[in-house]
BAFI-3210 file (N, C-alpha, C; in Angstrom, 3 decimals, decimal comma, padded with zeros to 6 digits):
// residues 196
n [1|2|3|4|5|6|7|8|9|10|11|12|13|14|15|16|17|18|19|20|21|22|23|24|25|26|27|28|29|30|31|32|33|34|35|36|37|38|39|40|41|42|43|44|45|46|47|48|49|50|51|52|53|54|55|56|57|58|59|60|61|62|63|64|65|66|67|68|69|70|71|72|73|74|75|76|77|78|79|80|81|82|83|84|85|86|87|88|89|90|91|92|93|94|95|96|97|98|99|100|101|102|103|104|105|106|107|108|109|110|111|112|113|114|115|116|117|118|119|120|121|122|123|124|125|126|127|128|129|130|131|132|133|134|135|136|137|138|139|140|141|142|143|144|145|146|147|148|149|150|151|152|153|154|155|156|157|158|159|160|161|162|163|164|165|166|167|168|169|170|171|172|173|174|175|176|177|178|179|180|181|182|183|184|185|186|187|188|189|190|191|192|193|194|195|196]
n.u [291,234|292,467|293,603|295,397|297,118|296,737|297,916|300,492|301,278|302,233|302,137|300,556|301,158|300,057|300,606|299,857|298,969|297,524|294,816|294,511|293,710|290,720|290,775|291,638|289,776|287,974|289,380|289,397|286,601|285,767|286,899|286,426|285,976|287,509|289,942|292,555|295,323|297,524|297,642|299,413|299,363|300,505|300,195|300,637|300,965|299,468|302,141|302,584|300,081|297,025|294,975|292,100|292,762|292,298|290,143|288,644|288,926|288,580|285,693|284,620|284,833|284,365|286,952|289,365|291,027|293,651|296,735|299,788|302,075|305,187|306,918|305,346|303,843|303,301|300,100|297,359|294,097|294,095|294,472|296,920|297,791|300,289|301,517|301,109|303,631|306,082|308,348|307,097|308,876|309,837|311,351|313,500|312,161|309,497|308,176|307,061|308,560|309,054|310,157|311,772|313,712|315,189|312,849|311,723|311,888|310,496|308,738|307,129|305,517|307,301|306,677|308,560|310,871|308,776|308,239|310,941|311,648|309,980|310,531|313,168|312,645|310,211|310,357|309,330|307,405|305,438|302,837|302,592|300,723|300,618|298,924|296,743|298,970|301,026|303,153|306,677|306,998|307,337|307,446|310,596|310,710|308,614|309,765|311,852|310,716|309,328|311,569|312,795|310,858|308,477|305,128|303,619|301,855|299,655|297,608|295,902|296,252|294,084|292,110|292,888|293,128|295,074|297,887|300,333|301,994|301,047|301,830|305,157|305,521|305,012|307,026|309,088|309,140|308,090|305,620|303,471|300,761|298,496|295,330|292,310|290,614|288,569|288,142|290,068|290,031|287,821|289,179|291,429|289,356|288,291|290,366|291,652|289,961|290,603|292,707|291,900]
n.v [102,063|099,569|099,154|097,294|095,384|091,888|090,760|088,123|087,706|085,649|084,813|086,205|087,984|088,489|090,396|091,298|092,078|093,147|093,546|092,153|089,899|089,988|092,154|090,292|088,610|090,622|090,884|088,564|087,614|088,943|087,826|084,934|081,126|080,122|081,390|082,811|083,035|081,836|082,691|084,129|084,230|086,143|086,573|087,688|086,203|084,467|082,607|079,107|078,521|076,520|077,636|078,844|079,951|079,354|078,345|080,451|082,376|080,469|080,593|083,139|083,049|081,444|080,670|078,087|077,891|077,025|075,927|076,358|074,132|071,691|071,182|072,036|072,291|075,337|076,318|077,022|077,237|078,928|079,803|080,432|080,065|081,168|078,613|079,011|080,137|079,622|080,396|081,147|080,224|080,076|078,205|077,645|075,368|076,582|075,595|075,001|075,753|075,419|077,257|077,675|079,069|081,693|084,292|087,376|090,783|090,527|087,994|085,351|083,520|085,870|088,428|089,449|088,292|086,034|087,592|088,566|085,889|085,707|088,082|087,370|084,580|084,946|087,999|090,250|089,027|089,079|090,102|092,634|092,652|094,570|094,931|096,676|096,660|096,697|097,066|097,763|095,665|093,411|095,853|096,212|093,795|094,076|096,356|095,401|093,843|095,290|096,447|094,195|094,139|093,500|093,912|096,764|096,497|099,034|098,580|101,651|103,624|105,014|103,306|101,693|099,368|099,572|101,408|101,693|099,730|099,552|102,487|103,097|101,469|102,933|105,282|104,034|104,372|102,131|100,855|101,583|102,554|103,333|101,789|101,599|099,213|097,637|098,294|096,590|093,914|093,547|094,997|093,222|090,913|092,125|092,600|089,906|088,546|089,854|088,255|085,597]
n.w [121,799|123,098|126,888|127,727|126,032|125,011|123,218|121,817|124,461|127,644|129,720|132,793|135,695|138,979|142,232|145,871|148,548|151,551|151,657|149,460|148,520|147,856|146,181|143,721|143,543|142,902|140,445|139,111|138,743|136,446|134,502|132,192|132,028|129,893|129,768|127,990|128,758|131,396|134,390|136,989|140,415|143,531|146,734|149,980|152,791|155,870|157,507|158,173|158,094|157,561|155,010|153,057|150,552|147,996|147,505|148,716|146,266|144,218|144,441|143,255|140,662|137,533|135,917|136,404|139,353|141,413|143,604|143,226|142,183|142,598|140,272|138,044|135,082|133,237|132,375|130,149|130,632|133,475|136,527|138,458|142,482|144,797|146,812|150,902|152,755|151,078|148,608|145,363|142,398|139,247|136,709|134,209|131,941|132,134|134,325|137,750|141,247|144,292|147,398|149,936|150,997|153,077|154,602|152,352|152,444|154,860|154,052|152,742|150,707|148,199|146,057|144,904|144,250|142,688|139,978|139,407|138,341|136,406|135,353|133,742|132,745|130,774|129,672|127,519|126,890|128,939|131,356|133,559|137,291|139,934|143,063|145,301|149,368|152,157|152,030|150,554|148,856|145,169|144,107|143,166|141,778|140,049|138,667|137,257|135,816|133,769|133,047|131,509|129,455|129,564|129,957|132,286|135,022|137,504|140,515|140,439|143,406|144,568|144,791|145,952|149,238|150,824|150,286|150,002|148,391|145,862|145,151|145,613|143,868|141,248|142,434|141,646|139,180|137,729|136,352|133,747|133,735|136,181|136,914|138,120|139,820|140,061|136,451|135,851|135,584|133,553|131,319|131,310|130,310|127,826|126,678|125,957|124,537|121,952|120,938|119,992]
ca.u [292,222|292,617|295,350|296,471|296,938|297,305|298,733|301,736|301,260|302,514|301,845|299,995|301,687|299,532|300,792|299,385|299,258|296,928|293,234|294,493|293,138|289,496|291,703|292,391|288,476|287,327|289,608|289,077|285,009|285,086|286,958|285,635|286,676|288,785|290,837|293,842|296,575|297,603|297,976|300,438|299,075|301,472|299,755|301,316|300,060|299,625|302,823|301,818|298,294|296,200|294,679|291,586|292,741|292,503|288,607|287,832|289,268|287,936|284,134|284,531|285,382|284,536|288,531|290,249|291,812|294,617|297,703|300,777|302,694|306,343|307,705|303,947|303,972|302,315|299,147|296,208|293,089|294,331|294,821|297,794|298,258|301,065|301,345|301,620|305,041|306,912|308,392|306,958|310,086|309,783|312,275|313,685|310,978|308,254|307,469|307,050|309,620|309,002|311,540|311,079|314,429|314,486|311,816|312,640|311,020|309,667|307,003|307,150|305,819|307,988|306,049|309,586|310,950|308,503|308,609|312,278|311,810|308,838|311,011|314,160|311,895|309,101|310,706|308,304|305,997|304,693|302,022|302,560|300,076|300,826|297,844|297,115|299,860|301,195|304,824|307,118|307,215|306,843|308,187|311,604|310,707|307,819|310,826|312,628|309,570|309,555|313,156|313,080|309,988|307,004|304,023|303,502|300,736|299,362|296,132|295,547|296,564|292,979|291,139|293,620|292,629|296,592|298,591|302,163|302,590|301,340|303,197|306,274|306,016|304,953|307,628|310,454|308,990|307,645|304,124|303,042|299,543|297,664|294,042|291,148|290,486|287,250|288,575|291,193|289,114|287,275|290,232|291,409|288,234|288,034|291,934|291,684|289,005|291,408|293,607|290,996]
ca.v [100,994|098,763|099,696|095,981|094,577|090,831|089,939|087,989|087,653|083,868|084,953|087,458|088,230|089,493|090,627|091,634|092,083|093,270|093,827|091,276|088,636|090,655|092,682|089,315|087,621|091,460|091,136|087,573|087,385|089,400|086,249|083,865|080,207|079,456|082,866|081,684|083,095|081,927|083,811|083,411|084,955|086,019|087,181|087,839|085,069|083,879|081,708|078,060|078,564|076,487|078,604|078,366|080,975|078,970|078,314|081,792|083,051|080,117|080,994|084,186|082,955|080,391|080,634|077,094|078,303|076,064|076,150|076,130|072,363|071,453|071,279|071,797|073,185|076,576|076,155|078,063|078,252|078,553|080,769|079,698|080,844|080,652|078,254|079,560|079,969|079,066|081,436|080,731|080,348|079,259|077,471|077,700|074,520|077,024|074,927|076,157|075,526|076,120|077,384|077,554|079,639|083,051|085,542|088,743|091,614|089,479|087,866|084,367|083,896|087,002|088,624|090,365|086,601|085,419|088,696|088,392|084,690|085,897|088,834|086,167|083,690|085,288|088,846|091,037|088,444|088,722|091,236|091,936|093,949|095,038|095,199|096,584|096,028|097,245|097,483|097,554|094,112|093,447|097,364|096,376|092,505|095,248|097,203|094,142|092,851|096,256|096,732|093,048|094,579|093,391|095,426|096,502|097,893|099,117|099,351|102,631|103,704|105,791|102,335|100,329|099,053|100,481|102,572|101,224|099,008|100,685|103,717|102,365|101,013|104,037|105,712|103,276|103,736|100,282|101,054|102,268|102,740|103,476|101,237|101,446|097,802|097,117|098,010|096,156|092,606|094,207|095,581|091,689|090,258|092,246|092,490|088,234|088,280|090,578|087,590|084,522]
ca.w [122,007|124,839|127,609|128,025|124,779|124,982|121,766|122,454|126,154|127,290|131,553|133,733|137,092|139,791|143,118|146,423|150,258|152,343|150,958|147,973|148,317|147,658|144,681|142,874|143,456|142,436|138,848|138,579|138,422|135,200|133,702|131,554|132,011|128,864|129,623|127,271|129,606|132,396|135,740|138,336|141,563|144,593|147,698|151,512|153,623|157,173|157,444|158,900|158,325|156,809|154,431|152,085|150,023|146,571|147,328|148,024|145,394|142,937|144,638|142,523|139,104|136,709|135,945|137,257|140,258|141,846|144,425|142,342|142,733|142,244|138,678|137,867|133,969|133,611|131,248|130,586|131,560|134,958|137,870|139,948|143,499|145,098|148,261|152,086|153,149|149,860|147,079|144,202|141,625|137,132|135,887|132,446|131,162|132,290|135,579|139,083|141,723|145,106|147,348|151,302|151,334|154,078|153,507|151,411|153,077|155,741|153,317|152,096|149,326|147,788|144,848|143,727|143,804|141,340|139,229|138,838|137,458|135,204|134,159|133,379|131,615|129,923|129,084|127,097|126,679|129,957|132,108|135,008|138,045|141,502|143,758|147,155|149,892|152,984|151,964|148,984|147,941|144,770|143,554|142,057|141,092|138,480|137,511|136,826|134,306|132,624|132,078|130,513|128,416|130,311|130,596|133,849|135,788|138,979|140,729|141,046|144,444|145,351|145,127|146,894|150,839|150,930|148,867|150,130|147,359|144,152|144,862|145,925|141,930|140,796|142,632|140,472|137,557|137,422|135,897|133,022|134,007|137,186|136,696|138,797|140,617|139,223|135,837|135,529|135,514|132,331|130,698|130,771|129,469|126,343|125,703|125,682|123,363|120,634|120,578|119,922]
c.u [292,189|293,803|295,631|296,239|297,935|297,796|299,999|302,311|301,423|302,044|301,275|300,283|300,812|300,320|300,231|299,619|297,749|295,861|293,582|293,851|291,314|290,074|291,597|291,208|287,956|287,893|289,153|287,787|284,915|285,826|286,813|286,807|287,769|289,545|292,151|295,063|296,661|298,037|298,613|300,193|300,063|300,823|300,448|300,236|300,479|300,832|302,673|300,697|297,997|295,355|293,594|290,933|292,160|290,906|288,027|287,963|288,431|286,336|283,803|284,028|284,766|285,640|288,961|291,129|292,784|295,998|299,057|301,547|304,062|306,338|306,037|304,186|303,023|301,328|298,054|295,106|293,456|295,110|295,613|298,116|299,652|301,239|301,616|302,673|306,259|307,016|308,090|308,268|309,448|310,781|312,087|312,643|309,708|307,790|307,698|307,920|309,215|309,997|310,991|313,014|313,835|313,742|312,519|311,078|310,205|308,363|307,937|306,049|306,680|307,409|307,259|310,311|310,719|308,328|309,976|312,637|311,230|310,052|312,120|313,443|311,043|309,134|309,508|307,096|305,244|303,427|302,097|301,843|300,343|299,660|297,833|298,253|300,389|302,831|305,370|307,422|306,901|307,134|308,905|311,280|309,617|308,351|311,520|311,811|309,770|310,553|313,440|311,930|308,643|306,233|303,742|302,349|300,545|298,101|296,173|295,761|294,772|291,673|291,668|293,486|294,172|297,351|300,208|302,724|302,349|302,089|304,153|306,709|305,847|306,007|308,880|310,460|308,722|306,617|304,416|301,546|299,060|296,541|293,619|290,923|289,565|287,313|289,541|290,744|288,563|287,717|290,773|291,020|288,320|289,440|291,879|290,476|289,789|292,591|293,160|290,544]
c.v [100,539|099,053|098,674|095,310|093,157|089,910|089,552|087,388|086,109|084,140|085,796|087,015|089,175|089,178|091,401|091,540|092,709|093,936|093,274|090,123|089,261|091,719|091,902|088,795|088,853|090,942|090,134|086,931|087,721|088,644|085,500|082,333|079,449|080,962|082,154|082,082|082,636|083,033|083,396|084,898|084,642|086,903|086,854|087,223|084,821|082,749|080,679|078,029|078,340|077,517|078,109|079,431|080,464|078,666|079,538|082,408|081,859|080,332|082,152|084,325|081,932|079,672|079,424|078,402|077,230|076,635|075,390|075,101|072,254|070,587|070,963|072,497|074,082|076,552|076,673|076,775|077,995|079,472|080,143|080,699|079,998|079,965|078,884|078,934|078,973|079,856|080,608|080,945|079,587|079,030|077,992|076,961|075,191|076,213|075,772|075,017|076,563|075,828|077,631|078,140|081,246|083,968|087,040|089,887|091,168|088,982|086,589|083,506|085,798|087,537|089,156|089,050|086,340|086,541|088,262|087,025|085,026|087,019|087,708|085,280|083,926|086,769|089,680|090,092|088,086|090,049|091,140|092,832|093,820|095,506|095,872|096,133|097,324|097,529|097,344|096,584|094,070|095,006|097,073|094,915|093,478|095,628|096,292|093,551|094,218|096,155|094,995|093,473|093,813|094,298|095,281|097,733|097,869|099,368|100,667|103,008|104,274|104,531|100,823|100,408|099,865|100,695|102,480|101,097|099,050|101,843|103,667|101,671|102,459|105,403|105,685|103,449|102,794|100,154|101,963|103,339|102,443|102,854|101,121|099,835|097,728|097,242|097,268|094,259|092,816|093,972|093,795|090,806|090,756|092,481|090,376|088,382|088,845|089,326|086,125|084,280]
c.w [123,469|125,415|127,964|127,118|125,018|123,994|122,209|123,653|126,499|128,992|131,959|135,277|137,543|141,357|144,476|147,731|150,633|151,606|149,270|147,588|147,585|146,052|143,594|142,684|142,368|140,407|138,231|137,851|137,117|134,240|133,192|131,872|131,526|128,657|128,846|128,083|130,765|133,205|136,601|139,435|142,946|145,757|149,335|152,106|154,915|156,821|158,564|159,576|157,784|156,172|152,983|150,763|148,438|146,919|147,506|147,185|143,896|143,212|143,862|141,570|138,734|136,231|136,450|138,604|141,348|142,442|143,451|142,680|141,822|140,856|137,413|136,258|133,876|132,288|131,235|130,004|132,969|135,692|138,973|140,910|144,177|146,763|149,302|152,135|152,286|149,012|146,234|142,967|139,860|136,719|134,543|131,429|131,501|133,568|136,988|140,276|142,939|146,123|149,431|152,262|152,740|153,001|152,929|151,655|153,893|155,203|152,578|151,763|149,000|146,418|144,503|143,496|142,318|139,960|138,486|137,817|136,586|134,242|132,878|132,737|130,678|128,950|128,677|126,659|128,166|130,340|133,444|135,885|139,677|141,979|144,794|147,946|150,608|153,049|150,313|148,316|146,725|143,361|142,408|141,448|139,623|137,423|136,524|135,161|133,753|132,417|131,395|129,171|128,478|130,187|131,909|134,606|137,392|139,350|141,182|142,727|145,125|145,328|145,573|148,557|151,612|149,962|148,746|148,737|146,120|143,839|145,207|144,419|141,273|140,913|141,691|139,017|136,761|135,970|134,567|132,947|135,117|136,924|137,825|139,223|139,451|137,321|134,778|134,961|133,731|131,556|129,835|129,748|127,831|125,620|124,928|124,547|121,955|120,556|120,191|118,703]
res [x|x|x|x|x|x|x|x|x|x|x|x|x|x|x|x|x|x|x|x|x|x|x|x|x|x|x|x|x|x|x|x|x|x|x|x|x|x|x|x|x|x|x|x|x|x|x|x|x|x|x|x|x|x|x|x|x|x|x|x|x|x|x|x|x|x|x|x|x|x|x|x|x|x|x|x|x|x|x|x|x|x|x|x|x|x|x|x|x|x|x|x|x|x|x|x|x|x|x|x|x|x|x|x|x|x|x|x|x|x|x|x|x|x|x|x|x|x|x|x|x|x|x|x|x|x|x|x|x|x|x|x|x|x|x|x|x|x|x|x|x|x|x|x|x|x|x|x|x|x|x|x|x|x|x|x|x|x|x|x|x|x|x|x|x|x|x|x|x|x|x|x|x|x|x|x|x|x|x|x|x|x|x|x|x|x|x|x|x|x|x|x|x|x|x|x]
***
């Protein structure tokens, strides 16, 4: 059996910080183009810095890859990141809503932010993974998607660039499952194919 069964699944939340951006290209490559879920990617960014995070990350993939845009509707095949220095927020119509309120844990974008909307809108039909990261961002917005009935995972802490921010979920009880980086891309690929 597969350990991320995507039957059901309407979102995939990934989160990250520091050695994520290389986390998110690593899961993304093993991707195919018409992946039927979308992804909503939240990574800790240089704030007022141009940034050409959404091309290295689509140099990876075949995946659409794109910078998430106000009251943008969330549709698959497509990898949304979330803009520098803006929480990413989802509305009730499924659209994205960005928010340029104070940062939460000095990090704007806020991966527990858009968590907390994913948990609140999408409930158990979501997935959600915590990557790499140099602090606990990201922790309780996890817990938040499980206790709505999310699945929720973590990279593995012994193949993360830092170990802050998977075990800091792992600590809460966030996770269900510890996954290996390079597995986790995989895992994806052949769960999306059991639902096609």
């Amino acid at each position: 059996m597969n350990l991320i069964d995507l039957k059901g699944i309407e979102i995939i939340a990934i989160g990250g910080s520091v050695g994520g951006i290389k986390a998110v290209s690593e899961i993304l490559k093993s991707l195919p183009k018409d992946f039927p879920i979308p992804i909503v990617i939240v990574l800790h960014r240089l704030r007022n810095v141009s940034s050409s995070l959404q091309k290295v990350v689509q140099y990876q993939t075949s995946l659409r890859v794109k910078e998430a845009d106000e009251k943008e509707t969330i549709a698959s095949p497509c990898a949304y990141v979330a803009p520098a220095n803006y929480h990413l927020l989802i509305e009730k119509d499924k659209t994205f809503a960005l928010d340029y309120s104070e940062p939460v844990r000095y990090s704007r974008p806020s991966i527990d932010l858009t968590f907390e909307c994913i948990a609140e809108i999408y409930g158990k039909t979501a997935v959600g993974i915590l990557l790499t990261g140099a602090n606990d961002d990201g922790a309780n917005g996890l817990l938040q998607m499980r206790n709505a009935g999310a699945k929720c995972y973590v990279q593995d802490p012994n193949t993360a660039h830092s170990k802050v921010m998977p075990r800091a979920a792992i600590s809460l009880g966030a996770t269900s499952a510890a996954i290996p980086l390079e597995e986790i891309g995989p895992i994806l690929s052949k769960a999306a194919k059991n639902i096609r």
